[in-house]
C-alpha positions in Angstrom: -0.1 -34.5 -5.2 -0.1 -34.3 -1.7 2.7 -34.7 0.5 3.0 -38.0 3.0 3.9 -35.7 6.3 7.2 -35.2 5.3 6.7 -31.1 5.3 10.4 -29.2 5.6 11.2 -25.6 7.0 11.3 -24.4 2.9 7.4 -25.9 2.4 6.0 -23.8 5.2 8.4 -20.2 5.1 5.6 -17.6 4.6 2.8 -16.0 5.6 -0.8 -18.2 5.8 -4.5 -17.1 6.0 -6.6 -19.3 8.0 -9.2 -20.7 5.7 -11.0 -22.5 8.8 -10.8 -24.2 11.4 -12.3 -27.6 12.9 -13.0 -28.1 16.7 -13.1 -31.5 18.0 -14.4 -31.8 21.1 -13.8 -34.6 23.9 -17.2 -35.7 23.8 -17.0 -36.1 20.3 -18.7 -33.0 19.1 -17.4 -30.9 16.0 -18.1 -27.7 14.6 -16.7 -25.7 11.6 -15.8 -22.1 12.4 -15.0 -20.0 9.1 -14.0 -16.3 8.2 -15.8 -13.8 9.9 -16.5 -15.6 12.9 -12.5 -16.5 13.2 -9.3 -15.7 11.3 -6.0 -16.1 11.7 -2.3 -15.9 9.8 0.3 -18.0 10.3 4.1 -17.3 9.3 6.9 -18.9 9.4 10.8 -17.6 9.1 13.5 -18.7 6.7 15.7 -19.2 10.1 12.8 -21.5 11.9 10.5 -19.3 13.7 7.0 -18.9 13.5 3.8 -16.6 15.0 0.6 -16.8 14.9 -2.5 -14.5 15.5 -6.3 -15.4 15.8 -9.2 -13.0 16.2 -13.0 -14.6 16.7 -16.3 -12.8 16.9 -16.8 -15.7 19.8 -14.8 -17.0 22.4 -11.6 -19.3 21.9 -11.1 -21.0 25.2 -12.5 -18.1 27.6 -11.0 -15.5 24.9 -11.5 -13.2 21.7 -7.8 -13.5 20.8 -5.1 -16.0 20.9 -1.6 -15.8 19.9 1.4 -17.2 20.0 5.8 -17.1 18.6 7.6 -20.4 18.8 10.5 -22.1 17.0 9.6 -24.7 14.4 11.6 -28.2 14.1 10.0 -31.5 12.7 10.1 -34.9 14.5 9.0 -37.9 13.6 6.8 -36.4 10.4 5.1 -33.6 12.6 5.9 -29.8 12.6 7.0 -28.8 16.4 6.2 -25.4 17.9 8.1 -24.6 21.1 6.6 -21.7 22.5 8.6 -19.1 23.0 5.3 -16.2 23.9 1.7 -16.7 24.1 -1.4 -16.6 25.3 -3.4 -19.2 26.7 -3.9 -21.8 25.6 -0.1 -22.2 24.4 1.4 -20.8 26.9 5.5 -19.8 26.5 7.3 -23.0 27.7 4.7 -25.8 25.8 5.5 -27.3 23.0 2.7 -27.7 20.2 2.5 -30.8 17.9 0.9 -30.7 14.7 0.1 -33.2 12.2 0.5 -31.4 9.1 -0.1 -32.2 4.9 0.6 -29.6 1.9 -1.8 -30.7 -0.6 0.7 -29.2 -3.7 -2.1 -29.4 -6.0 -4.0 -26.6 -4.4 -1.5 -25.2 -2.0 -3.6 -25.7 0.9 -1.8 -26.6 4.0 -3.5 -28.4 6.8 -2.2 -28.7 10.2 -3.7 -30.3 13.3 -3.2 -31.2 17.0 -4.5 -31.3 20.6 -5.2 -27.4 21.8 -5.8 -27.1 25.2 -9.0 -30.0 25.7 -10.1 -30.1 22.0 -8.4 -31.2 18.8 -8.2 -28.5 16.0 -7.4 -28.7 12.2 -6.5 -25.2 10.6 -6.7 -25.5 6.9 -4.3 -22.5 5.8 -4.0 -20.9 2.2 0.0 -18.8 1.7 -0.5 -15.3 1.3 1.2 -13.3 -1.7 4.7 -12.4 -1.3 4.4 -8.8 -0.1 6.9 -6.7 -2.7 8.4 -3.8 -0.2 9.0 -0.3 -1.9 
């Protein structure tokens, strides 16, 4: 099944792996960038934080590395980041919106929006739980 948009805080607390990511361009131009050439994890907090971290072998808008910490609230069926730290392009004081969809068959969680010119859609698979000693 796949969820409608109606994602909560409990569907999304953990850690993500990029699987890839989709750049839309404003000319209409797209291209598919996977693992090597970019990854990235995701992770959001029981108490409605989030980070997130991406390396590429390329540049990502002028650079090599982007990342960002926000606080996560929903509105009007999209996840909200309101950035709290980051590089450019999400820069502390923006406010991300994403489009997001947990396909619960698979697990997969896809979340996309406007980044800086281009539209992006991350497809994301959760990490293992991490057992601590």
């Amino acid at each position: 099944m796949v969820d409608d948009g109606g994602l909560s805080l409990d569907d999304l607390v953990g850690a993500w792996e990029m699987e890839w990511v989709e750049t839309t361009t404003e000319d209409g131009a797209t291209t598919l960038t996977r693992p090597p050439e970019i990854s990235g994890i995701i992770t959001y907090t029981p108490d409605g934080h989030m980070c997130a971290f991406f390396l590429s072998d390329r540049s990502i808008d002028g650079f090599n590395f982007a990342a960002y910490a926000a606080t996560v609230s929903f509105e009007e069926g999209r996840v909200v980041h309101r950035v709290l730290l980051g590089t450019p392009p999400t820069d502390a004081g923006t406010t991300q919106l994403r489009d997001g969809v947990l396909d619960r068959s698979t697990g997969a969680l896809t979340l996309s929006g406007q980044v800086g010119t281009a539209r992006k859609t991350l497809r994301w698979h959760r990490l293992p739980a991490h057992a601590s000693s």
